[in-house]
N, C-alpha and C positions, 0 to 999 in steps of 0.2 A: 515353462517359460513361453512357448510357443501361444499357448492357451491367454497367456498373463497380456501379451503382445498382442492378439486380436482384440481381448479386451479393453486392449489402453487404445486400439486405432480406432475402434469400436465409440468409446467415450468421445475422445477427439471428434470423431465427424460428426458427433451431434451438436445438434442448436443450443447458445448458450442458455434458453429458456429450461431445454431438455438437462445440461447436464445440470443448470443449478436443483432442479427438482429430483434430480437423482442423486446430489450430496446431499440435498436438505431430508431424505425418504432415507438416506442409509447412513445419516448422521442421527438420526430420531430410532432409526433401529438398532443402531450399536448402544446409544443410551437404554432402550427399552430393553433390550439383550440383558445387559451389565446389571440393570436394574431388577429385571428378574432372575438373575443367578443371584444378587444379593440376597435379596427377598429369599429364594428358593433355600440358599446354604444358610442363615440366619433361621430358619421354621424348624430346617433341619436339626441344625447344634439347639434348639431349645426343646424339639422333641425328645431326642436321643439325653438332652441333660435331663428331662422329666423323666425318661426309663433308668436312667444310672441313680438319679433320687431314689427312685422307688425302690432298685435295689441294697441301697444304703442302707434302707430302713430295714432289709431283714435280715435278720439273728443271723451270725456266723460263728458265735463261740460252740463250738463241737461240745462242749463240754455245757453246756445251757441246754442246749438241743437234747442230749441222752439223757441229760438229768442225772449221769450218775445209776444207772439202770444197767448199762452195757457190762455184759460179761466176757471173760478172754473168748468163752468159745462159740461167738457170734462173727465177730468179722471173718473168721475161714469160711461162714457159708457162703459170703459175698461172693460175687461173680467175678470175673477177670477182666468179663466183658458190659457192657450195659443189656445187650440181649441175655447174656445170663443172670444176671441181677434181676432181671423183671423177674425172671421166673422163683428169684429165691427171696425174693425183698421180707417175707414173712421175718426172716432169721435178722431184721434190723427193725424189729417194731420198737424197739427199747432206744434204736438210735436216732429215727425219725421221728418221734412221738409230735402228732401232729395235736398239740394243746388249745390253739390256738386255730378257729376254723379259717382264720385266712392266711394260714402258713402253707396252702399250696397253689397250685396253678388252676386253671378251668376245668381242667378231668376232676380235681377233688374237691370239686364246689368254691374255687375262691372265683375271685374278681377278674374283668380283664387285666387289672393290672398288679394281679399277685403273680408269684414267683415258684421253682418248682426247684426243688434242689437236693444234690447228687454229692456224694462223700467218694471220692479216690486216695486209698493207701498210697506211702510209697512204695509196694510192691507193685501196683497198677490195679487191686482190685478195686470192683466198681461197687457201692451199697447204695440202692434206690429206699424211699420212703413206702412205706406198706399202700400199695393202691395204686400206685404210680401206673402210667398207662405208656409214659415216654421217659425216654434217657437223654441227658446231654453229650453232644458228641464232645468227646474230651482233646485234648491237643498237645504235642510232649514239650510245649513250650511252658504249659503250668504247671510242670515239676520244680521250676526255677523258683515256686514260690517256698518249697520246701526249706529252701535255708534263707529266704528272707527274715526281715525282723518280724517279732509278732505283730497283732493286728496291722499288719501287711498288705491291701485291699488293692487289687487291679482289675481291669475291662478288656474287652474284647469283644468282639463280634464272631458268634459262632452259632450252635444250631444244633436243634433235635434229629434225635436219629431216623423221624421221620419225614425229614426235609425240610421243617418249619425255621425261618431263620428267630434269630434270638440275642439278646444280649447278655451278656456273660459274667458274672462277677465271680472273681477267683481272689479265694481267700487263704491263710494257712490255719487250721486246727489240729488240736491234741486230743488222741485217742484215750479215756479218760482210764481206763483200767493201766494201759502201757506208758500213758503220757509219750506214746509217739507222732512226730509229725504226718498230715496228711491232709489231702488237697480237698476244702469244700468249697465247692459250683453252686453257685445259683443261678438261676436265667429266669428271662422274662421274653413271652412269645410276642414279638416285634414285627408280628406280621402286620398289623393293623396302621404301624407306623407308617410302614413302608407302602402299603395300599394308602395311606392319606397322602406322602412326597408323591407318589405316583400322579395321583387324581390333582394336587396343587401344581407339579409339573405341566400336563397338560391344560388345566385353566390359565398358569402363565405362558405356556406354549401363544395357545390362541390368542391372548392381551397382544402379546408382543405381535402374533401375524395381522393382528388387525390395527396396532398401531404403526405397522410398517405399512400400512395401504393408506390407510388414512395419513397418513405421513406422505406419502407420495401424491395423494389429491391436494393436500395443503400445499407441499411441496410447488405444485405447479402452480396453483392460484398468487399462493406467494412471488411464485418468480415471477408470473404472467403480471401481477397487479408493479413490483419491483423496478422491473425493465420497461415499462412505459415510457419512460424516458429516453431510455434508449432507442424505442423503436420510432419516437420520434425524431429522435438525432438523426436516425438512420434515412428517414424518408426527406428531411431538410439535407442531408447530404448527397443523396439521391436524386430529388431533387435542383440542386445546384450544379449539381453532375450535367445532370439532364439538359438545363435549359442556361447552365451557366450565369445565372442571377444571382449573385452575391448579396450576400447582407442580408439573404433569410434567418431568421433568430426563430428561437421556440421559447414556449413560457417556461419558465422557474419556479417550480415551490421546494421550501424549504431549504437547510441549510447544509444536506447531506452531501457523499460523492457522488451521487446522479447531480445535483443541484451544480454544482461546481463544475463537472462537465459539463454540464449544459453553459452554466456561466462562459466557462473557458469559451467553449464550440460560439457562442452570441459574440466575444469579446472577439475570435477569429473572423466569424464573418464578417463584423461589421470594420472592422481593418482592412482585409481584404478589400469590402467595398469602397473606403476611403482610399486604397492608393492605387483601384481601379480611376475614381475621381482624380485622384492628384493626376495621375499617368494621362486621365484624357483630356484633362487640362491644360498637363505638359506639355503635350503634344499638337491642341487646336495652340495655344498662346505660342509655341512655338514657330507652325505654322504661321501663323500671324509677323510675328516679327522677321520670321524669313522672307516674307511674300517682298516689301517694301528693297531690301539691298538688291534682291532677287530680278525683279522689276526696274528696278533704276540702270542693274548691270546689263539685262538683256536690253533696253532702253539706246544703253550707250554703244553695245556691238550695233545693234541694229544698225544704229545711225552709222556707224564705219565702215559697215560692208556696203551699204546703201552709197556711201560716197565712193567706195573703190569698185561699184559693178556698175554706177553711173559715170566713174571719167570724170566727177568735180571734187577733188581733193579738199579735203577741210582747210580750213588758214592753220596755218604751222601752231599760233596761239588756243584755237580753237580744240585742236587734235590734242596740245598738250595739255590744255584741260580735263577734256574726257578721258585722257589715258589716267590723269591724277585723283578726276572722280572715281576712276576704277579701281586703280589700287586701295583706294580709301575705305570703295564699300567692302572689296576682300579683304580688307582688315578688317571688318566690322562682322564680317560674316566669319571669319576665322576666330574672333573672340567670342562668338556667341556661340559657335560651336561648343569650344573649347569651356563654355561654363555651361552648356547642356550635358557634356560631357561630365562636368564636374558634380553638377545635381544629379548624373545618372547613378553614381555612386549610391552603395544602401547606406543609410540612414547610422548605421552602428559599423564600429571596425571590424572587420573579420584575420582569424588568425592568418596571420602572412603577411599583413598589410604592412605599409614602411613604419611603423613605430617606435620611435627613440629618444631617450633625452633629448631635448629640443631647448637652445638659449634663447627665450623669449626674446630679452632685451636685443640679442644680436639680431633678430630678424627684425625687430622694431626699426635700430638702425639702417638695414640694407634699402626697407621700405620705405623710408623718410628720402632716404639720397633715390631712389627711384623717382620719388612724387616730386623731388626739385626740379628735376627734369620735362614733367609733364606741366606746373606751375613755375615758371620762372622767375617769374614777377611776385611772387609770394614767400613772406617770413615764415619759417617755421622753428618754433621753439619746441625743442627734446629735452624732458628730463627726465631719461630712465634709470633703475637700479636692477639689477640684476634680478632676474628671476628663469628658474629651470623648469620646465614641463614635461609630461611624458605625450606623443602626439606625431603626427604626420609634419615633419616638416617643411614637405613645398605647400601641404594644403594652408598650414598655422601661416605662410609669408602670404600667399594668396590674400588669404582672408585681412592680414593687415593690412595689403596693397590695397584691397578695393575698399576698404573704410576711409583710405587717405586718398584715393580717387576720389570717392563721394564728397572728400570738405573741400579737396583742389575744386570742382563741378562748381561747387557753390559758393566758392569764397570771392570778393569781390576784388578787383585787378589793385594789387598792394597789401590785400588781407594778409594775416596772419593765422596761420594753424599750429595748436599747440597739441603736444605729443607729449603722454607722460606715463609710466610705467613706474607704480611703487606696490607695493605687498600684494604682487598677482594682477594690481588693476589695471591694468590698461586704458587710456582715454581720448580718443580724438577730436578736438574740437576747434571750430570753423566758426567764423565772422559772418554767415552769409545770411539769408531770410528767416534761416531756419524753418522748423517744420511744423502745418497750423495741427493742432491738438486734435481733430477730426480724424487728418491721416497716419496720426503715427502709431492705430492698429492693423496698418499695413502694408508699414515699409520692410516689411520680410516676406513681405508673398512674393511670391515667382511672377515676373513679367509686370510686375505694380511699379507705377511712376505716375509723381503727382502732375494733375493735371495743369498744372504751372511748368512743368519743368518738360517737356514731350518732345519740347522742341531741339533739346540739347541730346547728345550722343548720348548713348548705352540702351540698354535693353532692357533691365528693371532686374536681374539676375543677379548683382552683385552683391546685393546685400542679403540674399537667401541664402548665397554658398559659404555667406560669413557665417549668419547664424547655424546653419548645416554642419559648420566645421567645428563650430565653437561647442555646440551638441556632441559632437565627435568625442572631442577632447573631452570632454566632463565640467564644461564651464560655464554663464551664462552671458548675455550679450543683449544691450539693451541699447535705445535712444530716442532721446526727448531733447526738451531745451536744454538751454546754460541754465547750470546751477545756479552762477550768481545773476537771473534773470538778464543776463545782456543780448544782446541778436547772434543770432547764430544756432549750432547744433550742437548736441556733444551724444557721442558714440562712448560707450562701457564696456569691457569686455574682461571677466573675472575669470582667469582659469587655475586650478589646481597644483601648485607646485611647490618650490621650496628657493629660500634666496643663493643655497651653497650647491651644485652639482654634484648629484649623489654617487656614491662612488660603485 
């Protein structure tokens, strides 16, 4: 285990380049492995079937073999043992009668692949053929074949008593004078075999150790040529590390998962670099429209402290002026806070956030009776139906609010705004110049206001935080002219919901 655990800490701390060449070099070796044990055991069982053929082919009828020749008092001369049987084989010439000169092994002139074969009683003696130079070693497991059925034919693996290995066929015959049963061996010297699995052993030995090397050079090229990609992800990340440049991208080929990471890693930077953009945009436009309340307010102390460290008091009218200019701009600076505050927010809800059923139509109404308040002098006509959302509730009121801000802004003293809420849509729409077709791809930017209009209050935020919100929610939010081509504006805003509150 301990071995097992060095090995795996061992793997681990190498370079993904190292370890993939070290799967790739011992996944091509375990194939070439498996591949030559196939190969190896397949040569084998076709060898080993060639020598059992061959033994098939020779005579095992006891009684073919003697021809009928054998008298009762020749098998006592037999031996007990096969060392004694050489010495007496004379007294079985009648049993062995070699007719046929390829009825023996290589000592008696046959072929590599003839056979030598040996008669066992069932008393155990042993009868070799006249010449015989070797005996089979016998085994007490082939007595079993005595009471099989006749031509009864089995194998084994066994050997001469010289140590020569051999295969074995064990057969039952009948002693032709007694007709009693008794065990005749044939075998075939299988040395030759086994010297050729040997010599194909070691040829697949080497295939497999030199496709394990070679597997291992590929290995590397493969991974090295592979991970290109990578290694340049890796220096474009390092790179931005480094010098904090966003929006560095690397090329793309192909449609793979290096391609796709790369895609993804290009799609992050160049995001990144966009809401580095937005953010120092945010931030100088912000800047900007701070400078002006900012300026007016320190403007207005100046002058007060200037009057109370000089001893000439303002006129009572004059002083309440400037105090009312003042509270005016900290009004103006406290809502533009509070909608920098609102654009601070990310872009998408995050778990936690206030989200819940939300009665569209009820916040429609609370927002109309706000905006009578801010427009006096102005009709506004409501006809909303019922509709439920899932959403931020003060964000979804906000966002009405400042859509009916922007048509109170514009609408002329006696105008009317119409409000209407039917199958999710919401619509606000104002009597006033409406907005020329040039700018209305940019009445959602942050801090944008027409250059006709600069002169009036706000800061150009309200209608971002609408669109920002209406994105929130899952809805869209749009504005152009009157439909029915008349003067004025009309504001859309479609969000997702259902007309009955779900339960």
């Amino acid at each position: 285990m301990k071995a097992v655990g060095r090995l795996t800490g061992w793997f681990r701390g190498r370079s993904l380049r190292s370890r993939l060449a070290v799967l790739t070099a011992a996944a091509v070796a375990v194939a070439i492995a498996l591949s030559a044990l196939a190969c190896w055991f397949l040569v084998r069982d076709r060898l080993y079937q060639q020598v059992k053929d061959n033994l098939r082919a020779a005579p095992y009828d006891f009684r073919t073999i003697a021809n009928g020749q054998l008298t009762g008092d020749t098998l006592p001369n037999c031996g007990t043992t096969p060392q004694q049987a050489l010495t007496k084989s004379l007294a079985t010439k009648a049993l062995f009668d070699a007719t046929h000169p390829d009825r023996g092994g290589p000592e008696r002139g046959g072929g590599p692949n003839r056979w030598d074969n040996q008669l066992v009683t069932a008393t155990g003696a042993v009868c070799l053929p006249i010449g015989a130079t070797k005996a089979i070693e016998t085994d007490p497991a082939d007595r079993s074949i005595l009471t099989a059925p006749d031509n009864t034919v089995r194998f084994r693996d066994g050997a001469f008593v010289s140590g020569r290995p051999a295969m074995v066929r064990v057969s039952k015959v009948y002693i032709v004078q007694s007709q009693e049963p008794a065990i005749m061996l044939t075998a075939q010297d299988i040395t030759g075999v086994q010297d050729s699995l040997r010599q194909l052993a070691y040829i697949l030995a080497g295939v497999a150790a030199a496709g394990v090397v070679g597997a291992g050079f590929t290995g590397r090229i493969v991974a090295r040529s592979a991970l290109k990609p990578v290694d340049r992800l890796s220096d474009a990340v390092e790179h931005i590390a480094r010098t904090e440049e966003v929006g560095t991208t690397i090329p793309v080929h192909g449609k793979d998962e290096i391609a796709r990471l790369s895609t993804s890693f290009n799609s992050m930077s160049t995001a990144l670099l966009n809401s580095r953009e937005r953010q120092t945009r945010l931030i100088a436009d912000a800047g900007h429209e701070l400078r002006t309340p900012l300026t007016s307010l320190r403007t207005n102390v100046d002058l007060l402290i200037r009057s109370d460290e000089t001893g000439r008091p303002l006129p009572a009218d004059t002083r309440t002026r400037l105090l009312g200019n003042m509270k005016a701009q900290m009004q103006e600076l406290t809502l533009l806070i509070g909608d920098l505050l609102q654009l601070s927010r990310p872009d998408s809800p995050k778990p936690g956030q206030n989200l819940a059923v939300v009665a569209l139509h009820e916040i429609a109404g609370r927002a109309v009776e706000r905006a009578r308040l801010r427009g006096p002098g102005l009709v506004f006509n409501l006809a909303v139906h019922p509709w439920y959302v899932h959403g931020d509730a003060a964000a979804l009121e906000r966002a009405v609010i400042n859509l009916l801000d922007n048509a109170v802004k514009y609408s002329p003293p006696g105008g009317a705004v119409d409000v209407s809420l039917i199958d999710g849509r919401l619509t606000v729409r104002d009597h006033g110049p409406g907005i020329p077709q040039d700018e209305l791809q940019y009445v959602f930017d942050r801090f944008w206001r027409s250059p006709s209009s600069r002169q009036l209050p706000g800061s150009g935020l309200g209608l971002s935080i609408v669109a920002q919100t209406v994105r929130d929610t899952g809805g869209e939010v749009a504005l152009g002219p009157a439909a029915d081509g008349g003067p004025g504006a009309l504001a859309s805003v479609v969000l997702p919901g259902q007309p009955d509150r779900p339960e």
